[in-house]
VMD Tcl script that draws the C-alpha trace (Angstrom):
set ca {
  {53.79 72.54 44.92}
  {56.29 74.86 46.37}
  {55.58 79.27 46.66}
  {58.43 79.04 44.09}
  {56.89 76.61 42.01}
  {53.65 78.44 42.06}
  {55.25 82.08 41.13}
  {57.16 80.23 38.15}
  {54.10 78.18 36.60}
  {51.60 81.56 37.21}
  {54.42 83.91 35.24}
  {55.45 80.90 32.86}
  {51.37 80.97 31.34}
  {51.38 84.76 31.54}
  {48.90 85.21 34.43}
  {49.33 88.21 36.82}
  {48.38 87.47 40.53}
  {44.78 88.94 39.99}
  {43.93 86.76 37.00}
  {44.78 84.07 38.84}
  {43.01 84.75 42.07}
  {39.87 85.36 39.87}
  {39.83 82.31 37.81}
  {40.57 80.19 41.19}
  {38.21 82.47 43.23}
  {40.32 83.19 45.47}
  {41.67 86.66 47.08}
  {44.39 88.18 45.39}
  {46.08 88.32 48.89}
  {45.80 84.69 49.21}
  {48.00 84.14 45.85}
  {50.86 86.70 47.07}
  {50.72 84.67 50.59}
  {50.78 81.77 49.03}
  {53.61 82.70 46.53}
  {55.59 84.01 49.45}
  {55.55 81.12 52.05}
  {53.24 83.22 54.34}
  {49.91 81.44 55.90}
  {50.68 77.67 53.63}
  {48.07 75.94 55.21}
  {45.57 76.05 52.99}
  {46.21 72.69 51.20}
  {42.98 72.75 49.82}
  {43.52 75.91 47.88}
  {47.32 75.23 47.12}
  {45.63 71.67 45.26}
  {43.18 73.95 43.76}
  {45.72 76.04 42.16}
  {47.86 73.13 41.13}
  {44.93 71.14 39.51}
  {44.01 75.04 37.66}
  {47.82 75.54 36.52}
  {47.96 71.66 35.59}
  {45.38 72.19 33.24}
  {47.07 75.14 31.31}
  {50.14 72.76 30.21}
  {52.61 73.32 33.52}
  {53.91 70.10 34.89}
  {55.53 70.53 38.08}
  {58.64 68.74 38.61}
  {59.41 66.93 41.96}
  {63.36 68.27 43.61}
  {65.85 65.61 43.15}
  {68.23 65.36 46.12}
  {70.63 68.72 46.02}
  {68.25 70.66 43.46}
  {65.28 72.39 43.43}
  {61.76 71.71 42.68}
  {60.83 73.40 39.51}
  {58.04 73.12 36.71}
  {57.98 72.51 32.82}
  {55.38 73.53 30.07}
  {53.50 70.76 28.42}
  {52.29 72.87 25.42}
}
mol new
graphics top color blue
foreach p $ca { graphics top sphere $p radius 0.5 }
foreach p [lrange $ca 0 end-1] q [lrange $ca 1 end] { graphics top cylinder $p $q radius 0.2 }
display resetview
């Protein structure tokens, strides 16, 4: 999951960053750094997110060669 692909799927299911961060239990700060590229490290959270956002109907959608990765709605 890309900091683009997370901004798209949290605004795509109508969560603001602070929704998010609560229902993950996370910081809200966390989110934005995530979301922004800053501090990516934290693979266990960025799964955590993924398997959260996976379960509200966002696929995410691997980059083909030349394009971007981006996401899709399930429901």
């Amino acid at each position: 999951m890309t900091p683009l692909q997370l901004k798209l799927a949290r605004t795509a299911i109508g969560l603001t960053i602070r929704e998010l961060a609560q229902i993950a239990d996370v910081a809200p700060s966390t989110i934005v750094r995530l979301e922004t590229a800053v501090g990516v490290s934290q693979r266990r959270t960025i799964e955590h997110l993924r398997t959260i956002l996976e379960t509200r109907g966002v696929l995410f959608v691997e980059a083909e060669p030349g394009a971007s990765a981006t996401i899709r709605l399930t429901e």
